[in-house]
Backbone bond lengths (Angstrom), bond angles and torsions (degrees), N, CA, C in turn:
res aa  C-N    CA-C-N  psi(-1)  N-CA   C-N-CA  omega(-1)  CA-C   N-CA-C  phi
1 X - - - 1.465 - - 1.530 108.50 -
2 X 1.346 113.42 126.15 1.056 116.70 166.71 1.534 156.70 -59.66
3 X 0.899 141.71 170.49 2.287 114.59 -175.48 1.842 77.99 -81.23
4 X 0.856 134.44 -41.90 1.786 132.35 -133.74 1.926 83.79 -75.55
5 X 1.754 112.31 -77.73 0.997 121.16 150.58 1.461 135.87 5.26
6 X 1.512 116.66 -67.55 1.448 136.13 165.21 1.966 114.40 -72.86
7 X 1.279 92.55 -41.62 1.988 87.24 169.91 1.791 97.96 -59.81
8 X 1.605 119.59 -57.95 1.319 123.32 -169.29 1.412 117.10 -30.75
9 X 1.704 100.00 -49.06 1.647 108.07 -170.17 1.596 103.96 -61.15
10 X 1.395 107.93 -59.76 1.198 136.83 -141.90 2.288 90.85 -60.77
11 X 1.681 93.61 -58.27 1.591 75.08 158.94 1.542 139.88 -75.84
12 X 1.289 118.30 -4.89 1.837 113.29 -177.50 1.496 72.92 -82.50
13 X 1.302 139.77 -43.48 1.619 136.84 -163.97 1.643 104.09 -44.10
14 X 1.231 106.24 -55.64 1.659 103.62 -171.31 1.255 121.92 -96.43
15 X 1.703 120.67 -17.95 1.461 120.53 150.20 1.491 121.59 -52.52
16 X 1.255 108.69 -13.68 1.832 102.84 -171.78 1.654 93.82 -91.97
17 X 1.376 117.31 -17.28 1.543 95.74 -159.14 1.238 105.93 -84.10
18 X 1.118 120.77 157.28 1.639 121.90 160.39 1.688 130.92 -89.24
19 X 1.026 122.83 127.43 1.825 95.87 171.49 1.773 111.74 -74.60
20 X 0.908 121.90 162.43 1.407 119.70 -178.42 2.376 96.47 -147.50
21 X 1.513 78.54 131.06 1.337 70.27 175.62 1.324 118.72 -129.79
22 X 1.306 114.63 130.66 1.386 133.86 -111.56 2.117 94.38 -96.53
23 X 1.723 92.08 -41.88 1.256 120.68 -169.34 1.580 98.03 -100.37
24 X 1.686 108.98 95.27 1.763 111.61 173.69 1.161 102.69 -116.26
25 X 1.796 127.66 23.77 1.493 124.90 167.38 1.648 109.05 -93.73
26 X 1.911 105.92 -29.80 1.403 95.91 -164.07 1.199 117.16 -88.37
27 X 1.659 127.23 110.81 1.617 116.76 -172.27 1.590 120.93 -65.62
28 X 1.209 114.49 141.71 1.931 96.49 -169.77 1.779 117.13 -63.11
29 X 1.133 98.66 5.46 1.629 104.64 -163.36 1.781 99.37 -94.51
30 X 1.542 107.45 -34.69 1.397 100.54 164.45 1.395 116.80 -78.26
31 X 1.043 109.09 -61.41 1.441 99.44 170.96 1.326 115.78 -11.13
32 X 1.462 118.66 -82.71 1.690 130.11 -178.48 1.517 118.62 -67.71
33 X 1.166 117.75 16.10 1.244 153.33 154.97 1.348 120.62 -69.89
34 X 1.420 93.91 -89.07 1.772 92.92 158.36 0.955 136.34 -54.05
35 X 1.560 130.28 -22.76 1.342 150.94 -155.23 1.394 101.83 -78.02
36 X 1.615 104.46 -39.64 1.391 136.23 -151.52 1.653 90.78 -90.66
37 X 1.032 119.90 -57.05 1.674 125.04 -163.30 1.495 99.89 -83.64
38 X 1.251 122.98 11.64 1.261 117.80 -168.84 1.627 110.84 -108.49
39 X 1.488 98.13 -53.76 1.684 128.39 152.68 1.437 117.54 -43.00
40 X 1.617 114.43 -45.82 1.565 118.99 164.24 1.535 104.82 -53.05
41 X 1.351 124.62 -61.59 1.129 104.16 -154.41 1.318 112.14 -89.27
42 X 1.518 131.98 -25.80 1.498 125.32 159.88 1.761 96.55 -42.68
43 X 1.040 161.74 -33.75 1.306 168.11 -115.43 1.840 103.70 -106.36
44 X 1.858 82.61 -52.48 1.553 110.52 -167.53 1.539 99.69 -72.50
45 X 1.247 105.11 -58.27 1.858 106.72 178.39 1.649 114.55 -53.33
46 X 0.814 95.56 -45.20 1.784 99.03 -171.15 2.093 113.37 -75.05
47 X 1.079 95.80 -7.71 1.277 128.75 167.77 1.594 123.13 -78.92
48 X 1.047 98.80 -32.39 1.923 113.14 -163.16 1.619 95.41 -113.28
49 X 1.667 124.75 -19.15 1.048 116.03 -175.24 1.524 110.86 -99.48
50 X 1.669 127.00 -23.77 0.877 121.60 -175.52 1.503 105.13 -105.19
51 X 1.392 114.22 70.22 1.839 112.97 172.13 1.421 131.29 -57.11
52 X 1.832 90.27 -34.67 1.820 102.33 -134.98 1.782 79.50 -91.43
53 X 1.431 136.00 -6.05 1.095 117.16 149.95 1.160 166.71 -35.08
């Protein structure tokens, strides 16, 4: 098998696929929302524990 051959497959391979998304309840804004308020508060703790620094 050839490189030319093997690129060929490899793209009809990933043109055929589809993405499908699976999750159409979670809006991306919560997501990074939480992501966001989550990071704040690990932020806040790690903050309050290291004083004597």
């Amino acid at each position: 098998m050839s490189l030319t051959s093997a690129h060929s497959a490899l793209v009809t391979f990933a043109s055929e696929s589809e993405h499908v998304d699976t999750h159409e309840s979670l809006s991306p804004y919560v997501t990074g929302g939480s992501a966001l308020l989550i990071l704040l508060l690990l932020l806040y703790v790690t903050t309050r524990f290291n004083r004597d620094r």
